[in-house]
C-alpha positions in Angstrom: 134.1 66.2 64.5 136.5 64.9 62.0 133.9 63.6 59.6 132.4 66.9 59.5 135.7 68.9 58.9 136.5 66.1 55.8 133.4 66.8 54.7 133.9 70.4 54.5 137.4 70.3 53.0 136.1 67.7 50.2 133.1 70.4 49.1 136.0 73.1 49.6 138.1 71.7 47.1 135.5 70.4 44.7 133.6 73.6 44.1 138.0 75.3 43.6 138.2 72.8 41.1 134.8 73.4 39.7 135.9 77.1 39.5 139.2 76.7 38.6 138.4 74.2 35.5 135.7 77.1 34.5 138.6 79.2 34.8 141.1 77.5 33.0 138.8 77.8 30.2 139.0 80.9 30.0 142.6 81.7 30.0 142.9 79.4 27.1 139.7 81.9 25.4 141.9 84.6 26.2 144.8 83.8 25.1 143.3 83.1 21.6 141.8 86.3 21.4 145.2 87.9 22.9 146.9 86.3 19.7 144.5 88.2 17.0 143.4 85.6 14.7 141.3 86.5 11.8 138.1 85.9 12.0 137.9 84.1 8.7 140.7 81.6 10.2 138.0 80.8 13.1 135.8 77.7 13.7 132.5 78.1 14.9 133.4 76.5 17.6 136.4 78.9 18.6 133.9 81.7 18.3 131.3 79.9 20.5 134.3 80.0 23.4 135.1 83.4 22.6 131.8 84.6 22.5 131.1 82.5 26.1 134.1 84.5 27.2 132.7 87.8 26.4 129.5 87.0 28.1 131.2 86.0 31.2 132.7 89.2 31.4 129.4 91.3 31.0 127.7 88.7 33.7 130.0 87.3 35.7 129.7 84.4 37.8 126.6 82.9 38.7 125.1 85.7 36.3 126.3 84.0 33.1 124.8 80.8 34.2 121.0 82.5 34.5 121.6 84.1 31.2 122.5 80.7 29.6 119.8 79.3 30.9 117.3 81.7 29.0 119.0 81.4 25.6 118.0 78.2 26.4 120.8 76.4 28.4 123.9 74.7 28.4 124.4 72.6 24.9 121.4 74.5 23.2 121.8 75.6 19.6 120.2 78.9 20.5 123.1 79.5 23.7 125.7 78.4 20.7 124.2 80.8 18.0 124.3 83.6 20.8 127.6 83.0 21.9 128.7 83.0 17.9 126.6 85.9 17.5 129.0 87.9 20.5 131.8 86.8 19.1 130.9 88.3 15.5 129.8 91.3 17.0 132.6 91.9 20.1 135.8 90.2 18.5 135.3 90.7 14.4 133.5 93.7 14.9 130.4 92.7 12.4 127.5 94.3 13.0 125.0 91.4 13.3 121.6 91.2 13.4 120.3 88.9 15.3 121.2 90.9 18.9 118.1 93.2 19.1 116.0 92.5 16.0 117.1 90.5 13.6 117.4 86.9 13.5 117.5 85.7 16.6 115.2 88.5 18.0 116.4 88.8 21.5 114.1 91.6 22.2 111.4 90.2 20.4 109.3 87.1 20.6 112.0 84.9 20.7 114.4 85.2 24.0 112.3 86.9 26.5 109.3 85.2 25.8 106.6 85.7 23.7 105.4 89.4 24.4 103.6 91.8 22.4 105.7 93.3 19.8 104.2 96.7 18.0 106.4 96.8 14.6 110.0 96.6 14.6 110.5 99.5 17.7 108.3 97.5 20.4 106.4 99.7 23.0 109.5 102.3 22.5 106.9 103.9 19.4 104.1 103.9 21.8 106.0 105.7 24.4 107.5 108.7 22.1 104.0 109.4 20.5 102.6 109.7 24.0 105.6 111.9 24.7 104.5 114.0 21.7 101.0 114.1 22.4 101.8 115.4 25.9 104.0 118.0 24.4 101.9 119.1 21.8 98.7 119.5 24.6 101.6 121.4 26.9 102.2 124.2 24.0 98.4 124.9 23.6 97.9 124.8 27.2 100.8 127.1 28.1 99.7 129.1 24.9 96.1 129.4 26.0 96.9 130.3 29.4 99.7 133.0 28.6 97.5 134.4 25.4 94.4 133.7 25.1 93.3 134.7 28.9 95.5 137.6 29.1 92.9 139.3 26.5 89.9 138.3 28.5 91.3 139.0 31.7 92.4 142.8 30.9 89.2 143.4 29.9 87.3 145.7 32.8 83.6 146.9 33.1 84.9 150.0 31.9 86.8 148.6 29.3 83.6 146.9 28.0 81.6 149.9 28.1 84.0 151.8 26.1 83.8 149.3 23.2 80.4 149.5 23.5 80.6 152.6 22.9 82.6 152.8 20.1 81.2 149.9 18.4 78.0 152.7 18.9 75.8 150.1 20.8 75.4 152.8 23.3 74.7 156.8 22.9 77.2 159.4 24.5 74.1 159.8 27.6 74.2 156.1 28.1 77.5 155.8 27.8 78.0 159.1 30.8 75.2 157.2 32.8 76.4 154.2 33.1 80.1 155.3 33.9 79.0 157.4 36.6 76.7 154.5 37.9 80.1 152.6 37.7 81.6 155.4 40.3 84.2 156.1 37.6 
């Protein structure tokens, strides 16, 4: 029973320290970036922290560590060149662009695999001329419907006749004949 309590208490305090350390990393990120340096004053690899920081914070946790592993893990020069990238974008306020189609092509071929991209906008063009196409055929349907059938439907046999008429198809007896045979 002992054995097994030690053995707990030594996991316990390795994964505190674990945290902790991860932790402690952090503060030290934050209070650089608390101080305001200027990002011309900044190493590359100060940004790197700041921008690991900054990911933390938008996936904490266990999080983090799945997106580092698709920029392509811990001590990769594409996880680096993201965390740089963040830190650019987040603490210097550049707009960079390699975050969603530039450089680094997150979006693109490079991160997320090797997908299909059609142009710069992806499957987003695709989607907004379908949209279009389905409002365009909406108009002429709702057109057609409200329009173009309420001419065809007002039209009675009576109605016909007296066109007919008029258009002189028909003589006044036929005319008389037929709109008595009609009960009218």
């Amino acid at each position: 029973m002992r054995k097994i309590f030690f053995t707990m208490m030594v996991v316990l305090l390795a994964n505190v320290s674990l945290v902790s350390a991860h932790e402690h990393n952090f503060a030290e990120t934050k209070q650089l970036i608390d101080l305001g340096i200027g990002c011309d004053k900044l190493t590359d690899g100060q940004l790197e922290a700041f921008g690991d920081y900054y990911m933390e914070q938008m996936h904490p946790g266990e999080a983090h560590g799945m997106v580092d592993k698709m920029m392509g893990g811990k001590g990769s020069e594409s996880l680096k060149q993201m965390h740089i990238q963040m830190a650019k974008m987040f603490y210097c306020g550049e707009a960079v662009g390699g975050m969603m189609g530039g450089g680094m092509n997150m979006m693109g071929g490079g991160m997320m695999g090797n997908y299909p991209v059609y142009g710069d906008y992806g499957y987003w063009m695709f989607f907004w001329i379908l949209l279009l196409i389905a409002v365009i055929f909406v108009i002429v349907w709702l057109v057609y419907k409200f329009v173009m059938k309420d001419n065809s439907a007002s039209e009675t046999p009576l109605g016909i006749l007296k066109r007919r008429f008029a258009k002189g198809e028909i003589t006044k007896k036929q005319f008389d004949g037929m709109k008595k045979d009609m009960g009218v």
